[in-house]
N, C-alpha and C positions, 0 to 999 in steps of 0.2 A: 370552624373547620378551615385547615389551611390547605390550598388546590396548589400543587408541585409542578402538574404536568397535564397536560391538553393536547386531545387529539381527536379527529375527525373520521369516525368511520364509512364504510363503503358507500351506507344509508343515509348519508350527512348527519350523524346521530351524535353529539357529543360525548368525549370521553374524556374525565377526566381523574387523576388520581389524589386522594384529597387524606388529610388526617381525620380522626382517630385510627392509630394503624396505616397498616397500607392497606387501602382502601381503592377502587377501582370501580367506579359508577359509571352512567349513559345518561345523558338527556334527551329524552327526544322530543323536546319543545312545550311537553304537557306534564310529563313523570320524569322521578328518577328511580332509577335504577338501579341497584348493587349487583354488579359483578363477580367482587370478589371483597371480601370481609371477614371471615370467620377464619380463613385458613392461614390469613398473616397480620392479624391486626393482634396488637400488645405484644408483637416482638420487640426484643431488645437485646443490645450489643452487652453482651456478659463481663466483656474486659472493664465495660466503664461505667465505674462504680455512679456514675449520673444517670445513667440508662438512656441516650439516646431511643427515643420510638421510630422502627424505619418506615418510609412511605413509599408508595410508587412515584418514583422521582424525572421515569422517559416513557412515553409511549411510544409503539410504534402500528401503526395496523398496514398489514397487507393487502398485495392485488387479490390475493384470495379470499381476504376475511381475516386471517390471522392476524390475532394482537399478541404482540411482544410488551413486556412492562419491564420495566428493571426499578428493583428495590434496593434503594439507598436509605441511610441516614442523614441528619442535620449534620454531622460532622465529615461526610464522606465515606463513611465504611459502609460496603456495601454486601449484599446478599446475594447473587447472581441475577439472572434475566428468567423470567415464567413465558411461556405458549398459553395463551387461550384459544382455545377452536372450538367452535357450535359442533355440540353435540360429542365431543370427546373431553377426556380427564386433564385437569390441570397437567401440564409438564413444567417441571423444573429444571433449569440449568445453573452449574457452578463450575469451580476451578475443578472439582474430579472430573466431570464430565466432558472437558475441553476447554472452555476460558482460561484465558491467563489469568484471571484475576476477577475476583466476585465484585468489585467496584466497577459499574458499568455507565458511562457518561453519556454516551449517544452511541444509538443503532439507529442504521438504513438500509431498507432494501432496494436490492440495486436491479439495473433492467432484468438479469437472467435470474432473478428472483431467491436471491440469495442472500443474506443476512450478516450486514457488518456489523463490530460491537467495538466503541472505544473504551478502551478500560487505563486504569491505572497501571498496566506490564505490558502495553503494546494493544494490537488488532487482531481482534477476529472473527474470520469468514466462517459461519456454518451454512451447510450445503444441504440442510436436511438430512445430512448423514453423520457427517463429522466434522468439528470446529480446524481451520487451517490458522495459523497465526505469524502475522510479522511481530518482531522487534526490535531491537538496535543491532542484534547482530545481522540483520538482514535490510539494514540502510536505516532506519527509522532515528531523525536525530534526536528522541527523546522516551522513552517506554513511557512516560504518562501522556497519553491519547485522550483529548477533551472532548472532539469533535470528527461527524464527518459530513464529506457531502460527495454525493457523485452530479458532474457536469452535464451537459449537452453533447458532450461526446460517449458517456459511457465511462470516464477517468474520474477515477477516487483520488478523492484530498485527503489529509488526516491535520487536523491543528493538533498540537503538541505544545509540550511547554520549551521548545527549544526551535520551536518555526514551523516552519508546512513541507507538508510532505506529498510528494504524488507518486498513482500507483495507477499503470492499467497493463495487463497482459503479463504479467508476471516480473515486470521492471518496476521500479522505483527509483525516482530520485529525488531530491531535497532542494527546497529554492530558501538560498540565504541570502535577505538584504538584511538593514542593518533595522530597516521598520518593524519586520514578520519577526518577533520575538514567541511570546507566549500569548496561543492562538487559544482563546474562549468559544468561539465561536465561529462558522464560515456561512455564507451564502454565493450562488450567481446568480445574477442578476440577466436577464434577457439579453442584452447584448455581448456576454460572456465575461465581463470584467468579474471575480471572483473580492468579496466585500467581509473582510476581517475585524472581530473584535480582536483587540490584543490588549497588553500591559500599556502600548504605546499608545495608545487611543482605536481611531476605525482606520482602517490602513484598506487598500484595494490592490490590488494585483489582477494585470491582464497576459494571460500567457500568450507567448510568442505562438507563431506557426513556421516561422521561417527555420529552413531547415539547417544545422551547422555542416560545417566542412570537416574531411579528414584528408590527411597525408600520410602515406609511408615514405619514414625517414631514409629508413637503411634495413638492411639485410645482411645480417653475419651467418658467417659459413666459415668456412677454411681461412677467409680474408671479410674487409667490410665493404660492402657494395652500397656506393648511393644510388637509392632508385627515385629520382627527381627525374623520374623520364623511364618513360616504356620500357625496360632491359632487362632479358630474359638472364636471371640467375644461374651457371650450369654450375655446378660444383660437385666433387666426390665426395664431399662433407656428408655424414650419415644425424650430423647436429645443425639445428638451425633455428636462428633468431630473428623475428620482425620486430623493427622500432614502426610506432605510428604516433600521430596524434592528431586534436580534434579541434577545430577552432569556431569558438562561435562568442559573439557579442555578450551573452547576456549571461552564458555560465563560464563560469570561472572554471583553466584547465583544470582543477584539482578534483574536480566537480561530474568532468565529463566521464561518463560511460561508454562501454565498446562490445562492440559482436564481432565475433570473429569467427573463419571454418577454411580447411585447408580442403581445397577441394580436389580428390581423389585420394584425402588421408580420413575425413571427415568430412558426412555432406550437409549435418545438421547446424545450422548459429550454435556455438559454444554459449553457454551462462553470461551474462552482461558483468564487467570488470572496471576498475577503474585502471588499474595496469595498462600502461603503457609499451608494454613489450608481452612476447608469447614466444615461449620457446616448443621445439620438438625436435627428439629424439629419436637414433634408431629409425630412422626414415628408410625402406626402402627404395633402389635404383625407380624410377620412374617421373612423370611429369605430376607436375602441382601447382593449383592456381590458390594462393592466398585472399581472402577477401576480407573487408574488415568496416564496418559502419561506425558512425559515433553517436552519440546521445546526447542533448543535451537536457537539461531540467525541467524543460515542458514536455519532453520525452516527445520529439521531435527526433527522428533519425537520417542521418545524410545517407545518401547515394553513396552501395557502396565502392570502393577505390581496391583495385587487387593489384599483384604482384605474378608473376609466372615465376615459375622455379621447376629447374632439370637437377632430380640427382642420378648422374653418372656414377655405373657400377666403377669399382675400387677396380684399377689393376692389379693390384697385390693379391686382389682374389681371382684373379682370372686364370683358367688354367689350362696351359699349350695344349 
């Protein structure tokens, strides 16, 4: 029999998943166990005329008890991810259900007890209710997702086949050296340095804490205002543009990310942007404080830096 995947439940009970079939046993030091055997063993992938047999290829058990199994093939193709819970019926998941993708590489669950899945189309989070998902259109520099880990702080990694990606609180950004290529694997390590397999060999990465700098440039209105110094904006312009940017050692500007909120136009952080400029419209007459943070790759935010701005009612509308 060949053993794919190894995991440790609540009870210290070994779990592993093993062929013929997918197969999914327990040891508890005297016996074993079958778990699951009859409902997925002598599958096989129909397109190929070889017949790959699939296995349980990831475990994962939870602070609850819950095991997650995800059923792959020898070749990759895979089946979606199963729930086993004492005392309740097998569940199944696949791409109808929410997955990007029935090829499932690694799951973790993370502090607030929620269930990541790297797949071969991106990530994703289920909440116990419904699968959330990143992929390239939402920063990710690769949709084939190998691995994950969450830190010491609570911040998810994703290795990818195009480098590492970090995610916490609904931000994302991307660390590109020239080492972190194609991520197989990640771990950290107790003193937080973060330890890679890759194409390139074991690569380490330790993120920064230090936090980057932002500047506003300028300010267009009717004319262009340098704001390199405290200087309240007053202009009848009902249009207006902030230039900023973000400086930091380690991400490149192309790299960095931005929160921005006009405040008395809007009190919430606007979505995180790589754009360097924000325009707004149709302003009306009143005062407004601009604010704006930056971001850099270890998602690390500066203090933010603002602007005042007076828009003055039009005389052309004023009326004797």
């Amino acid at each position: 029999q060949l053993v794919l995947s190894l995991a440790l439940d609540r009870q210290g009970r070994l779990l592993c998943g093993h062929t013929p079939g997918a197969r999914l046993s327990r040891f508890d030091g005297d016996r074993v166990e079958c778990l699951i055997d009859e409902q997925f063993s002598n599958i096989t992938i129909v397109e190929k005329s070889f017949g790959f047999i699939q296995t349980v290829a990831k475990i994962c058990v939870c602070k609850n008890g819950d095991t997650w199994f995800a059923v792959r093939s020898m070749d990759g193709a895979g089946r979606g991810v199963g729930l086993r819970r004492e005392g309740v019926a097998l569940r199944w998941f696949n791409r109808q259900d929410g997955l990007p993708h029935d090829t499932v590489w690694d799951m973790v669950e993370d502090r607030h007890g929620h269930m990541w899945f790297a797949t071969s189309e991106g990530v994703a989070c289920y909440d116990g209710v419904d699968f959330n998902c990143l992929d390239i259109s939402d920063g990710l520099p690769s949709k084939f997702v190998r691995c994950i880990c969450e830190d010491d702080r609570g911040h998810l990694w994703f290795g990818t086949d195009n480098g590492l990606a970090h995610y916490h609180d609904q931000l994302l950004q991307v660390v590109c050296t020239q080492q972190i290529d194609q991520v197989y694997s990640l771990i950290q390590s107790r003193d937080g340095v973060l330890w890679m397999e890759t194409r390139s060999g074991l690569v380490q990465y330790r993120p920064s804490t230090t936090p980057p700098l932002i500047d506003i440039i300028q300010v267009i209105t009717d004319r262009t205002y340098d704001t390199r110094g405290e200087v309240l904006v007053e202009t009848t312009a009902a249009q207006v543009s902030f230039s900023y940017r973000g400086r930091s050692f380690g991400t490149d500007l192309s790299h960095m990310q931005y929160l921005y909120r006009l405040r008395g136009y809007q009190e919430q952080w606007q979505a995180a942007t790589r754009a360097r400029q924000v325009h707004y419209h149709d302003l009306p007459p009143g005062d407004y404080l601009f604010e704006v943070k930056a971001i850099d790759r270890d998602l690390n935010q500066s203090a933010p830096t603002e602007q005042r701005l007076k828009i003055l009612p039009d005389p052309r509308d004023l009326k004797i």
